[in-house]
C-alpha positions in Angstrom: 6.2 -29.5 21.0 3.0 -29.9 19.8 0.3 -27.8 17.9 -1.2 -25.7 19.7 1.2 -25.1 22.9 3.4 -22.7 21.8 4.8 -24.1 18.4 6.1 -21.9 15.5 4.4 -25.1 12.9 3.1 -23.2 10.3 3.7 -19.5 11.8 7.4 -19.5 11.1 8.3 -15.5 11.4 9.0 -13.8 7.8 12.3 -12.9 6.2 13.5 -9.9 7.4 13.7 -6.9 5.4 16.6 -6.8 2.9 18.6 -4.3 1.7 20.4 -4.3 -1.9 23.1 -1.8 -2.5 23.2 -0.9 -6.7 26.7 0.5 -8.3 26.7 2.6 -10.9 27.9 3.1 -14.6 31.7 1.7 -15.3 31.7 0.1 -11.8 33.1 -3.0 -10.8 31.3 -4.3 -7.8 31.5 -8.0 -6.3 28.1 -9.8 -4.9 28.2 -10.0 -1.0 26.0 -11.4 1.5 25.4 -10.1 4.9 28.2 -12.6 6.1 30.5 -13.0 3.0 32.6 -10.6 0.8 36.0 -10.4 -0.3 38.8 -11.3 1.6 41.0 -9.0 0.4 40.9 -5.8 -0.3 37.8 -3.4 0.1 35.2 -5.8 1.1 32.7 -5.1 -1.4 34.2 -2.9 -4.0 35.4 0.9 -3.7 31.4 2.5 -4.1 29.9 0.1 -1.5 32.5 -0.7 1.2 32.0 1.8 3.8 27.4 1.7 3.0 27.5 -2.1 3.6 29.6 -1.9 7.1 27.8 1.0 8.2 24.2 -0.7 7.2 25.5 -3.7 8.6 26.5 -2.4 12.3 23.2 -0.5 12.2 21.4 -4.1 11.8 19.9 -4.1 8.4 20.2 -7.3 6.5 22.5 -5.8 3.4 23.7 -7.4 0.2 25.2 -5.9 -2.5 24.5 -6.7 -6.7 27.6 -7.9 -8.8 28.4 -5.2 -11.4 31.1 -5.5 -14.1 32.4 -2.6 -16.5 31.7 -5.2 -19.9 30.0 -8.5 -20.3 30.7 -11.5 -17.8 31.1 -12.2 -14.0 32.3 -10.3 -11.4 36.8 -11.0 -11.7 39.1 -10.2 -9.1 40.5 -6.5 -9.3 43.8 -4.8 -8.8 44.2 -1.3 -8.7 42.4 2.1 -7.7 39.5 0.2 -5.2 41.5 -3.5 -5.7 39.6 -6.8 -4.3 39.8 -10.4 -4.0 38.7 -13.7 -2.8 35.2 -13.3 -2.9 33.3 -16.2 -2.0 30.4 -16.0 -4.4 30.7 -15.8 -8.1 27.3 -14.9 -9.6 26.9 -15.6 -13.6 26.9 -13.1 -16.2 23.2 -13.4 -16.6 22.5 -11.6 -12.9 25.6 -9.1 -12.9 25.2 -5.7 -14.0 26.6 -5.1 -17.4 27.3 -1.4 -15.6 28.3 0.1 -19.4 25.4 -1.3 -21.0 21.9 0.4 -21.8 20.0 1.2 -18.5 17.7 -1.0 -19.3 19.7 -4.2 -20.2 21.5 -3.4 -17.0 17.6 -3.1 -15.1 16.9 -6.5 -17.1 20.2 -8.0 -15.2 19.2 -6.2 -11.7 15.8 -7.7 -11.5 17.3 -10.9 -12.6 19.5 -10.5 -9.6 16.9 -9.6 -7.0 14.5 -12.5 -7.8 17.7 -14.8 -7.3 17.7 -13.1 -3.8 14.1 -14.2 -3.0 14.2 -17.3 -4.4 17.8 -18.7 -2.7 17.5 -15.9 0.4 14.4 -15.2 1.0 14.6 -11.6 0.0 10.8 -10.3 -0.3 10.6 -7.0 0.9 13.8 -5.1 -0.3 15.2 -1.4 0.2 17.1 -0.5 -2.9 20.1 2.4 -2.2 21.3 3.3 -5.7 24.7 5.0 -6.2 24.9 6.7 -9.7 23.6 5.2 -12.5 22.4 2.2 -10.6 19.7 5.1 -9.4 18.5 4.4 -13.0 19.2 0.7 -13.1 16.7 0.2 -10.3 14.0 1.9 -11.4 14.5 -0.1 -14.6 15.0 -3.1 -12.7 11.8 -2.0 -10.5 9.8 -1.9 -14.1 10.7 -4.8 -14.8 9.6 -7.0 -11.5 6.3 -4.8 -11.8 6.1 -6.1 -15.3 6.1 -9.7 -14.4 3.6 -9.2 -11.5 6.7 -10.3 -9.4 6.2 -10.8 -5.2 9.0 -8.9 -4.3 8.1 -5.5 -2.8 10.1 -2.9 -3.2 10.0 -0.9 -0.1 12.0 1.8 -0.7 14.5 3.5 -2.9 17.1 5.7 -1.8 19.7 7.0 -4.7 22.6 8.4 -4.1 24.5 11.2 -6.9 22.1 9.4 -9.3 21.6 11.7 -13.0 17.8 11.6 -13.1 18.2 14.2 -15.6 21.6 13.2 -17.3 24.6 13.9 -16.3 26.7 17.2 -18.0 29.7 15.2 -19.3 27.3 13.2 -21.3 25.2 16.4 -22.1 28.9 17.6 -23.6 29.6 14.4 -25.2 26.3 15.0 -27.2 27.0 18.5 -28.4 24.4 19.4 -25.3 26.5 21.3 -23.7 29.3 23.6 -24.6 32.9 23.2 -22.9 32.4 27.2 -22.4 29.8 26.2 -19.3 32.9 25.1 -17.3 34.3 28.7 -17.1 37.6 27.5 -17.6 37.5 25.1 -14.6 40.1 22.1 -15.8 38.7 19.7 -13.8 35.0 19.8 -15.1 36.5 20.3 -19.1 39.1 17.2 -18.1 36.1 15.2 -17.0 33.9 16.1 -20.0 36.6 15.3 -22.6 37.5 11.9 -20.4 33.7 11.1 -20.8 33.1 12.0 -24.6 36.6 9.8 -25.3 34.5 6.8 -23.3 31.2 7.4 -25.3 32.8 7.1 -28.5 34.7 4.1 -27.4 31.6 2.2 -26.4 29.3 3.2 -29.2 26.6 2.6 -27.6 25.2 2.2 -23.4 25.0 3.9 -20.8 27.4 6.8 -21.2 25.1 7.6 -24.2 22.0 7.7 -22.7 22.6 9.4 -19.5 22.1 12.8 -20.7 19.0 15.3 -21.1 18.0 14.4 -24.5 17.6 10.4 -23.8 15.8 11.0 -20.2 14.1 14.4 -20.3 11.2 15.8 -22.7 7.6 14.2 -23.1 9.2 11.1 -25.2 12.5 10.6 -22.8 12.7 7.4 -20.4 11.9 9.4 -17.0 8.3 9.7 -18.9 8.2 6.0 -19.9 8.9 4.8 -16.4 5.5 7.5 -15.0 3.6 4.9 -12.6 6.5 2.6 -11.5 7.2 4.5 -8.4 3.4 5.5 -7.4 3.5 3.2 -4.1 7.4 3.7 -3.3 9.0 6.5 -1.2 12.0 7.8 -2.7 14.9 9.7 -1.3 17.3 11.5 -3.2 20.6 12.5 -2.1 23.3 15.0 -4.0 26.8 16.0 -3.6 27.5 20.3 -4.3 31.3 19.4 -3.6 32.1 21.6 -7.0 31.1 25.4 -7.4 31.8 27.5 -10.4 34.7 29.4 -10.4 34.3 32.8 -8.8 34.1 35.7 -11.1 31.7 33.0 -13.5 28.5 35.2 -13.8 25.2 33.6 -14.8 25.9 29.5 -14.9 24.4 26.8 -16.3 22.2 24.8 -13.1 22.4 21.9 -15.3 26.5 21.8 -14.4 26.8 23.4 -11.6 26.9 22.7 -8.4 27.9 19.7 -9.2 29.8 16.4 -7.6 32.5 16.1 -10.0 30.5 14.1 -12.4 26.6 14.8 -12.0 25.1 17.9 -11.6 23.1 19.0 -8.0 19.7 19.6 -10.2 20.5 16.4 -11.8 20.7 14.0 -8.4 17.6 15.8 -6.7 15.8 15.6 -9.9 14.3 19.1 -10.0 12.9 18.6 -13.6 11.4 15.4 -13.3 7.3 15.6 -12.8 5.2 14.2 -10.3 4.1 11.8 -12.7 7.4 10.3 -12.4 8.3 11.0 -9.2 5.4 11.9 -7.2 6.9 10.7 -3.3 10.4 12.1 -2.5 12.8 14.0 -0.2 16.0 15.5 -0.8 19.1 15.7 1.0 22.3 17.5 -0.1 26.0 17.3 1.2 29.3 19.0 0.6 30.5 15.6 -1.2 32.3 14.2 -4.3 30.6 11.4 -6.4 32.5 8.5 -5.4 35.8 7.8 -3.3 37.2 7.9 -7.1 36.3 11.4 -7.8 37.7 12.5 -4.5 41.3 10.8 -5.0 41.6 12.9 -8.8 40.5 16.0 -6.5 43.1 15.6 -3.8 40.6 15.1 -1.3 40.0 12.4 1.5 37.8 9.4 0.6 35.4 11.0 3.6 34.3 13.5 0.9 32.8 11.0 -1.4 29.3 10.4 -1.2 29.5 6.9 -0.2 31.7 7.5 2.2 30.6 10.4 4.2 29.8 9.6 7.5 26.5 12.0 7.4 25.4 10.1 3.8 25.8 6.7 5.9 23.9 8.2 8.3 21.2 9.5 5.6 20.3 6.3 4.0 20.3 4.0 7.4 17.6 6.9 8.6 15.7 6.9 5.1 15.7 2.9 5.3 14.9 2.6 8.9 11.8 5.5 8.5 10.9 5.4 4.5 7.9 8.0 5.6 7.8 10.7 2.8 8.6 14.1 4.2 8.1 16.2 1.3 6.2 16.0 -2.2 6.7 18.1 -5.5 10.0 19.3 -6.9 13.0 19.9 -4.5 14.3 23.3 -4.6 18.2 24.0 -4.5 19.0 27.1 -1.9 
């Protein structure tokens, strides 16, 4: 047809909007495309299954960033969350290093999303970060700004991420005392688990993710003031965990928590408008991950990327990215 009646010659209709999903610290996630991920197995690893299908069935145009717990691709895996023949093997240099430094893994991310917009297309992108990939994106984020990159980022959405640390690092440190648990085994099980971890890595993630690295006038929450000015940001926490009964006064910066990261923590009630000046909270009854839920004795519905009413959450904060509130979020 020619120019002029009708033809799409040089009006050809833009990418649609992509969203990535980002795994957090110690995960193993494979990269997937909208139509390919693992054959076997849970489709795109055990934090991002059940958000891909459900973003997926609700329309959005979804991929999901390769993370591995170490240096190196994305491997097969057996076990708790076990996957296998995935189609697409990205190299080390885009995959998540998830126990690295937040912002080596952020330097990997943005890596990652420029490969989406240069072989997909991907130019405007929704970022939904579970965990630490909360922080890995808003490194990653930094770092596309840095390079005066065209890829907007319209959104960001995290999901049980430790804005402010997390209290089994906080432990690990010599932050927090064991005592602040009030004798609950499965919060001093999970700090000792964490503190074993810290020491076995030396150095990463695990030792950053605490209030002294993020908070204070010096910490990285202050370093990254500007980078989300022009992005609406929803945060969303799980309160699964409640101080035993009988505790007295507790410590906010443990509990409620999600197994692993405090309430406070994932709605970032410390963190200034400098930092964070657009946001909205959301809170539910969850776990932090399908994992957390199996050591409880709970159903993988109770993790928080799982939960029908989270999956509901982000497709809403995607869809409508409108900021509904400003200022810190306060915990009833």
């Amino acid at each position: 047809m020619a120019a002029g009646f009708g033809s799409a010659v040089g009006h050809a209709a833009p990418p649609p909007r992509t969203v990535v999903i980002v795994s957090g610290g110690n995960a193993v996630s494979p990269f997937t495309t909208p139509t390919q991920a693992c054959a076997t197995g849970l489709a795109a690893g055990n934090t991002d299954t059940a958000l891909r299908r459900h973003l997926l069935d609700r329309g959005h145009t979804v991929y999901t960033s390769p993370a591995m717990a170490g240096r190196g691709p994305v491997t097969d895996q057996g076990g708790f969350g076990a996957f296998g023949d995935c189609p697409i093997t990205l190299p080390d240099n885009m995959t998540v290093d998830s126990t690295a430094a937040i912002d080596t893994a952020g330097e990997r991310l943005a890596r990652f999303l420029t490969h989406l917009h240069h072989n997909y297309g991907a130019a405007e992108i929704d970022i939904v970060g579970h965990s630490m990939g909360g922080l890995y994106s808003r490194s990653a984020i930094r770092v596309l700004q840095g390079i005066g990159s065209p890829i907007r980022i319209r959104s960001l959405t995290t999901i049980g991420t430790p804005w402010q640390g997390s209290y089994l690092s906080d432990y690990a440190h010599g932050l927090t005392p064991k005592s602040d648990c009030h004798g609950d085994a499965f919060c001093e099980n999970a700090m000792d688990d964490l503190k074993a971890e810290v020491e076995r890595l030396v150095a990463g993630s695990g030792r950053e993710v605490n209030r002294a690295y993020l908070m204070g006038p010096g910490g990285w929450n202050e370093f990254q003031a500007g980078v989300l000015d022009d992005i609406p940001v929803t945060l969303i926490g799980g309160d699964r965990f409640a101080a035993p009964a009988g505790a007295g006064p507790v410590n906010p910066s443990v509990w409620p928590n999600d197994g692993i990261v405090a309430l406070s923590s994932a709605l970032a009630v410390d963190v200034s408008d400098r930092v964070l000046p657009h946001r909205r909270c959301l809170t539910f009854d969850d776990t932090h991950s399908i994992f957390v839920s199996d050591l409880a004795g709970l159903p993988w519905e109770t993790g928080i990327t799982w939960d029908p009413r989270v999956l509901d959450a982000v497709d809403a904060a995607i869809t409508d990215p409108a900021v509904l509130s400003a200022g810190p979020c306060p915990i009833s």
